[in-house]
Each structure stands twice: as C-alpha cells, then as structure tokens.
Legacy VTK file of the C-alpha trace (Angstrom):
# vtk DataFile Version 3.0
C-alpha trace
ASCII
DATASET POLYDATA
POINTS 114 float
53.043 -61.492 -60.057
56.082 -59.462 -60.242
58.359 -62.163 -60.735
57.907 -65.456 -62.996
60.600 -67.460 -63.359
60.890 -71.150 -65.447
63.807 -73.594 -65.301
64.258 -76.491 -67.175
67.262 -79.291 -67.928
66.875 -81.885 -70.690
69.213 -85.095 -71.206
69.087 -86.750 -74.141
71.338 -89.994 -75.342
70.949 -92.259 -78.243
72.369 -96.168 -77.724
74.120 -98.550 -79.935
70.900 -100.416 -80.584
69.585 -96.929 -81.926
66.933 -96.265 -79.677
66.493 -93.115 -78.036
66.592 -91.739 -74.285
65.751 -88.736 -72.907
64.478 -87.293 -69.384
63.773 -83.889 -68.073
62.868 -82.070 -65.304
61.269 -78.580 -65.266
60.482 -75.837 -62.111
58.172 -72.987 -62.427
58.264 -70.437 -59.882
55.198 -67.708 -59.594
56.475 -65.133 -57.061
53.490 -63.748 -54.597
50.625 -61.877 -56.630
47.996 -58.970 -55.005
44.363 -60.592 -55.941
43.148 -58.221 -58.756
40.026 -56.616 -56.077
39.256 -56.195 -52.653
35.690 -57.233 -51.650
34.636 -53.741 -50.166
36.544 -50.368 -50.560
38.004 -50.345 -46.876
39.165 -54.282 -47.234
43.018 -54.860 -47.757
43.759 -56.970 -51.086
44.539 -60.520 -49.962
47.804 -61.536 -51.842
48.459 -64.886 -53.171
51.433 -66.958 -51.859
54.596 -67.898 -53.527
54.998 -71.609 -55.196
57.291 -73.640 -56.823
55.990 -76.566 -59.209
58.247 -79.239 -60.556
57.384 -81.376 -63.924
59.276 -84.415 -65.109
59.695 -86.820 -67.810
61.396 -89.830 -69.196
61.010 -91.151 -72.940
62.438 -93.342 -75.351
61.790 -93.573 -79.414
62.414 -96.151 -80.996
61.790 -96.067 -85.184
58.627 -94.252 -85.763
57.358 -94.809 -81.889
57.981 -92.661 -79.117
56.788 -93.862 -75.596
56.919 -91.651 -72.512
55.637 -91.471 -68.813
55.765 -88.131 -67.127
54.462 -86.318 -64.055
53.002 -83.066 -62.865
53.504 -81.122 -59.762
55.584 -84.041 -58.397
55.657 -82.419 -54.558
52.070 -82.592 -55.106
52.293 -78.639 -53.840
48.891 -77.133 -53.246
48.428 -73.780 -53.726
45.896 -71.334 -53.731
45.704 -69.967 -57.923
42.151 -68.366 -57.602
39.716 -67.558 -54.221
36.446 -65.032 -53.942
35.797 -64.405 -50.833
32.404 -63.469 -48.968
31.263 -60.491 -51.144
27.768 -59.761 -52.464
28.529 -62.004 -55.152
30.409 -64.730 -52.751
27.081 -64.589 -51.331
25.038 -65.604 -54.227
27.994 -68.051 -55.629
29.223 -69.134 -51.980
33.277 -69.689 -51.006
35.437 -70.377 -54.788
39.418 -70.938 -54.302
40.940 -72.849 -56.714
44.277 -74.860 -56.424
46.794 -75.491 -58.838
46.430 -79.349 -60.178
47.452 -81.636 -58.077
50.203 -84.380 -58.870
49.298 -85.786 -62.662
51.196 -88.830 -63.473
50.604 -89.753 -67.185
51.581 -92.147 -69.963
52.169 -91.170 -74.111
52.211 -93.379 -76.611
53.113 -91.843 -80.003
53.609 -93.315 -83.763
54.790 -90.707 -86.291
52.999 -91.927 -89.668
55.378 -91.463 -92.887
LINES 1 115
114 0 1 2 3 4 5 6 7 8 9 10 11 12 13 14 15 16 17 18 19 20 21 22 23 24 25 26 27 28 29 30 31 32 33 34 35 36 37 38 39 40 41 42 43 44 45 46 47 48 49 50 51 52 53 54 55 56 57 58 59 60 61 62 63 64 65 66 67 68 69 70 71 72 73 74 75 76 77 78 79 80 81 82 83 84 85 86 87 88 89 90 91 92 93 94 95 96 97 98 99 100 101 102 103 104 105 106 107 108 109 110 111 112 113
C-alpha cells in the first residue's frame, strides 16, 4: 500500500511494594493496496480495502516473573489480506481470500533465570 502507518502508547509505573505495571495499546493502519495481478489482461485490478487493527496489553513483573494477558485485533475487524479470484488457476485451486486474524486474546507467563 502507499501508506502504512503504526501508533503505539505505553504506560509503565512501578509501586511501593516494587512490583511492576505496565499496559499498552497499539493501531496499525494499512492504507488501500492494488492486488499485485489482474486475472485476464482486459480485467481491472481489484484493490484491497483500508483497515485499522488495534493490539493491547497489560503486565506486571514482579522479581524474576513477568505475567501478562494481551489481545489482538480487539474490534475483531475482518479484512480481506489475500483473495484469487476465478482464473485458470482459481479453477484448479477454487475461491482463496484470506482475512487478517481474528481477535487473539492470550496469556504470558515469563521467569527470567539468573
């Protein structure tokens, strides 16, 4: 795509009991893209949509552990990253369009050996 742009804020605090907080949030933005083909010479090139993902994550550490829960694609956007359409190879391989991933929600669980 022409334009790509990333955005991202961190927060990070430590208390009196010395354990550690932090949270972020993160947005990727893919502006629309031309596919990279057209199926036949006198086809237009279908052109991929515009999106905006947004990531996020909260952590604390605490001595050598670090424990954090964090999530992907949090509107739980779906849109189009890949398609081939109904060419001579669609034919042989069928329909393929592929999404981005859908909304991950995920745990880590960390212990930095010394």
């Amino acid at each position: 795509p022409k334009n790509k742009y990333m955005l991202g804020l961190r927060w990070d605090t430590t208390l009196a009991t010395g354990m550690g907080l932090n949270a972020s949030l993160r947005a990727r933005y893919k502006g629309p893209k031309p596919s990279d083909r057209a199926d036949a010479p006198d086809e237009p090139v279908f052109e991929f949509k515009s999106y905006t993902l947004l990531n996020a994550n909260i952590g604390m550490n605490f001595g050598a552990w670090d424990a954090s829960l964090w999530a992907d694609n949090l509107t739980d956007k779906r849109a189009l990253a890949s398609f081939q359409g109904t060419s001579a190879v669609g034919v042989r391989t069928g329909l393929r369009a592929m999404y981005v991933t859908p909304r991950t929600v995920g745990v880590n669980l960390s212990y930095h050996f010394q």
